[in-house]
C-alpha positions as CSV (number, residue, x, y, z in Angstrom):
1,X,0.0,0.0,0.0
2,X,1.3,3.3,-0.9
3,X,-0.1,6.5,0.6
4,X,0.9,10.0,-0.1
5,X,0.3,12.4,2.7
6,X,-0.2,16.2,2.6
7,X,-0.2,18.1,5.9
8,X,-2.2,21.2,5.7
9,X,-2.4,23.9,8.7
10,X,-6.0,25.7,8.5
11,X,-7.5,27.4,11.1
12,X,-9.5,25.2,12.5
13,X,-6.3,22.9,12.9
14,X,-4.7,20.1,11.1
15,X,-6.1,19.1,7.6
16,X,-4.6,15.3,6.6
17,X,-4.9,14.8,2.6
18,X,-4.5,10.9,2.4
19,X,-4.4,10.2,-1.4
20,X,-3.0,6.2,-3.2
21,X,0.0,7.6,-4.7
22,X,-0.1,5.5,-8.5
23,X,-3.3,8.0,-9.1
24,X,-1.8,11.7,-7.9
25,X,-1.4,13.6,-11.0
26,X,-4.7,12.4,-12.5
27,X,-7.8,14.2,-13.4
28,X,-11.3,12.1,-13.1
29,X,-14.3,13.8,-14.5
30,X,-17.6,12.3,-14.5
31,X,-20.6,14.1,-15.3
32,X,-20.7,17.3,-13.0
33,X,-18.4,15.7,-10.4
34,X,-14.3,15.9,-10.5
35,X,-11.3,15.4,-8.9
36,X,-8.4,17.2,-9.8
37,X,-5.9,15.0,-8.2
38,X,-2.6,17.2,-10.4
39,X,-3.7,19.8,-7.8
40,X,-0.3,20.6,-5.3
41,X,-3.5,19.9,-2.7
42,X,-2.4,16.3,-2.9
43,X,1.2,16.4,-2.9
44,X,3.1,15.5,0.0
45,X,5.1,12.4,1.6
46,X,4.5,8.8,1.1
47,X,3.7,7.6,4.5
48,X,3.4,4.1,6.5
49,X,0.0,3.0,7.5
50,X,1.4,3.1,11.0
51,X,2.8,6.8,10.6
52,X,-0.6,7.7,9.0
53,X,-2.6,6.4,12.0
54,X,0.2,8.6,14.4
55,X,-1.1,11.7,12.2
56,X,-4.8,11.0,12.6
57,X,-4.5,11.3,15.9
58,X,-4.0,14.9,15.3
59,X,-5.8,16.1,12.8
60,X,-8.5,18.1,12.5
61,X,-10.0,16.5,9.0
62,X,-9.1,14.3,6.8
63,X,-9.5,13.8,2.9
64,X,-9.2,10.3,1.9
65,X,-9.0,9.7,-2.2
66,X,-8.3,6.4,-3.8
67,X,-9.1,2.5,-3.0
68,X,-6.3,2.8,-0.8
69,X,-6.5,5.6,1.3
70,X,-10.5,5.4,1.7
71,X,-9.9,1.0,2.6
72,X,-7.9,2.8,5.6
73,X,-10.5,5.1,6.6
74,X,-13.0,3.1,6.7
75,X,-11.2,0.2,8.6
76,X,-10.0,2.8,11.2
77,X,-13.6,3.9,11.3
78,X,-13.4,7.2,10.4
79,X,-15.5,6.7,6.9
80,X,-19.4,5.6,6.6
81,X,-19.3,3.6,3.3
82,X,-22.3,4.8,2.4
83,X,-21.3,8.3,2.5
84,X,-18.1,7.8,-0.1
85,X,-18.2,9.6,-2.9
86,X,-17.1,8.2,-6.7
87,X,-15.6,10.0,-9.8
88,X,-14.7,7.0,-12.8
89,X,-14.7,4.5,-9.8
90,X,-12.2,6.2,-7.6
91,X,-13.6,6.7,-3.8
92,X,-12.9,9.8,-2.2
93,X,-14.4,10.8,1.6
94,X,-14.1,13.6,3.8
95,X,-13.9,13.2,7.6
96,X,-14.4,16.2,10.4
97,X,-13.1,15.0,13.7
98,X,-13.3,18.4,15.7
């Protein structure tokens, strides 16, 4: 499993992007819904699924983006799988934690 990791400071504290690292640098369109994933939003580190789990801890929210990165969120239970979102078959969830 490879997982890039973007750490963003907003003002409401720690943002975690958590992105599978063979799709950054992609765009997925479907109908009125995108992805942007060449954005600099989801550049960052590759990271452990250990060292991701240290981060959660503390972050504020969390994007997760890719088979991946979601797989982790939901089996950390941070993400309701009925409440992921897909563009061409690539899952992407949000989590607020504050």
């Amino acid at each position: 499993m490879a997982l890039v990791v973007a750490e963003k400071e907003g003002t409401h504290g720690l943002l975690l992007v958590v992105t599978d690292s063979k799709i950054i640098g992609t765009l997925f369109e479907e109908k009125k819904k995108q992805l942007d994933l060449r954005s600099p939003f989801y550049q960052g580190k590759e990271r452990s699924k250990e060292e991701i789990k240290q981060l959660i801890v503390t972050a504020r929210d969390i994007v997760f983006t890719g088979k991946e990165a979601v797989a982790l969120g939901v089996e950390l239970d941070l993400v309701d799988p009925q409440k992921i979102l897909y563009v061409q078959n690539v899952p992407h969830a949000q989590v607020a934690l504050g």
